[in-house]
N, C-alpha and C positions, 0 to 999 in steps of 0.2 A: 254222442254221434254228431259229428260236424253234419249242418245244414246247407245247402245252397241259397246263399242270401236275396233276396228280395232288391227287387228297387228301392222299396221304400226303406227296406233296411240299409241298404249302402246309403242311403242318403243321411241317417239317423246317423250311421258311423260318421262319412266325413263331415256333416253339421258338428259332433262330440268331436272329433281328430281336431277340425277347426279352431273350436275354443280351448282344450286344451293348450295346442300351438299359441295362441294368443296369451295363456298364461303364463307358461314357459317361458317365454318372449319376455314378459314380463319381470320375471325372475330373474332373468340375466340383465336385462337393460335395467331396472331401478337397483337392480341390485350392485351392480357396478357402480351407478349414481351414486346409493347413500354410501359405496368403499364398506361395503359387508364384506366378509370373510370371503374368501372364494371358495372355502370349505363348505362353509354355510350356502351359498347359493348352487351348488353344485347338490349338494344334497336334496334343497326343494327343489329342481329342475326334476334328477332320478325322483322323487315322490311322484311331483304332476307325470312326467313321461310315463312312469308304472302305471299308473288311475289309466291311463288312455291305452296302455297294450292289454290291460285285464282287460276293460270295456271290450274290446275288438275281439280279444278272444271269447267272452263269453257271452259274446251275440252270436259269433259265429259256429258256436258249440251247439247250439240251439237250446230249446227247453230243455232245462234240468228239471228232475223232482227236488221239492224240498228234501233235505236231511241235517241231522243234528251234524254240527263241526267241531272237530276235535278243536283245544285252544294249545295250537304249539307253543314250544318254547323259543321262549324271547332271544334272539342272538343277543351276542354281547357287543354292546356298542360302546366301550368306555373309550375305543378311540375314534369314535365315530363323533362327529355334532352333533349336539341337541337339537331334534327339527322343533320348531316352533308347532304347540300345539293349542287349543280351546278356541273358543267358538268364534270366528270371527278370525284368524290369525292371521290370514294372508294380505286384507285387507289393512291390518297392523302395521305386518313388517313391508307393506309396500303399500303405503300412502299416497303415491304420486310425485308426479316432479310439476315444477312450472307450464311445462310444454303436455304434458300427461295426466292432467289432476285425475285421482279416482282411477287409475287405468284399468281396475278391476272390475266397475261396476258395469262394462260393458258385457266383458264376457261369464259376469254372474246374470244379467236379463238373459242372454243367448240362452243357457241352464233353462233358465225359468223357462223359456219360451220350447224349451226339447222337452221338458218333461211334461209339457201340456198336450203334447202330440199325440193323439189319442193311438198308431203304433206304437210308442216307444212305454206308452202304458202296458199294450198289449206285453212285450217283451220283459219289463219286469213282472208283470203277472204271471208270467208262464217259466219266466228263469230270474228265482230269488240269486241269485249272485250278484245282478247287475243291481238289484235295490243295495246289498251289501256295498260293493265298489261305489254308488254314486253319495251315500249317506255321509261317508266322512269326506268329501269336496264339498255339500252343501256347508257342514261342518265348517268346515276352512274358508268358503267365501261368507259366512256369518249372514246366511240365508234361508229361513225357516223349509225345512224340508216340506212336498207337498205330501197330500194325505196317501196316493201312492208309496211313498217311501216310508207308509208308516209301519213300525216296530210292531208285529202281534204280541198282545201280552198272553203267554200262558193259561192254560184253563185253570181254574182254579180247582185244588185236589180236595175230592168229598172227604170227610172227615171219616174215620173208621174206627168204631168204636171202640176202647181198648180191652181186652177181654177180664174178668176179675181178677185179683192177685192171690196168689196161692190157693191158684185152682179153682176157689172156692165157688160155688152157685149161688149167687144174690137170691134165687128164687126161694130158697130154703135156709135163708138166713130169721133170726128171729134178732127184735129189736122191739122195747128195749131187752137185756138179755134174762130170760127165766132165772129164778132158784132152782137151786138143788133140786132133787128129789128126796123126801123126808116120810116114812111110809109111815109115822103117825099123823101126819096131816091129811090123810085121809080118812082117820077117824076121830069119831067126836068123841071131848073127853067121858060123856057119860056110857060110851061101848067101851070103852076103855078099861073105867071101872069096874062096869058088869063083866068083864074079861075076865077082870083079874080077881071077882068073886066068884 
């Protein structure tokens, strides 16, 4: 159910819109620089532009519940370019120019300085989506997520006893296992003899 946003929340948005756009920015202009593909930069533009229309949509969704998410399947990208992926990449593939050194490391403090926002805590705490959409940007700017975005691990599952094999009841097992039964070992050889005299 879409919310009515907040001041403080529209401000949250255009501070994120902002840096976003400065990435983008980014993307195009050094990417033109070092004469990357235009396939290739055209691809990380659509990446950052998506990160920043999820964001806007899922603040303005408002609180969601958590829920488990299905893991779709992968389109097929064999004609698509490889985006550059692992920790740190964007910083990589866009190192700077003379005029620009670092141009990233700007709009990665900005990050750091929204996620300390004690609102924007507020909003990932109450809608896990937005922790999903910001974890793989922190990813890409190769900047330690803060404890906000951090991953819950799983409870861990009690052990459950496994029941005995072949039915069987351990309570009424005997070990080690008896002899036979032998009904002259019940008696001694001298009844025996008297027996049989």
């Amino acid at each position: 159910m879409r919310t009515a946003p907040t001041p403080l929340t529209i401000s949250l948005l255009d501070r994120f819109a902002l840096i976003m756009a400065m990435l983008a920015e980014i993307a195009v202009t050094q990417g033109h620089a070092q004469h990357l593909p235009g396939a290739k930069i055209i691809a990380i533009w659509q990446r950052l532009t998506s990160i920043a229309a999820r964001f806007a949509r899922a603040v303005l969704r408002g609180p969601t519940p958590s829920r488990k998410r299905l893991t779709p399947e992968k389109p097929n990208r064999a004609k698509r370019p490889s985006l550059p992926d692992g920790f740190g990449w964007l910083p990589r593939v866009f190192p700077g120019t003379h005029d620009m050194p670092a141009a990233v490391t700007y709009p990665a403090q900005q990050l750091r300085d929204l996620l300390a926002d004690p609102t924007m805590a507020e909003l990932i705490e109450t809608n896990p989506a937005i922790g999903r959409i910001l974890r793989p940007l922190f990813e890409a700017l190769g900047i330690e997520r803060p404890a906000i975005l951090a991953i819950l691990q799983p409870a861990a599952r009690r052990s459950i006893p496994k029941p005995p094999r072949d039915n069987q009841n351990p309570a009424i097992s005997f070990w080690p296992p008896q002899p036979p039964f032998e009904p002259e070992a019940c008696f001694s050889e001298n009844m025996i003899q008297k027996t049989a005299a």
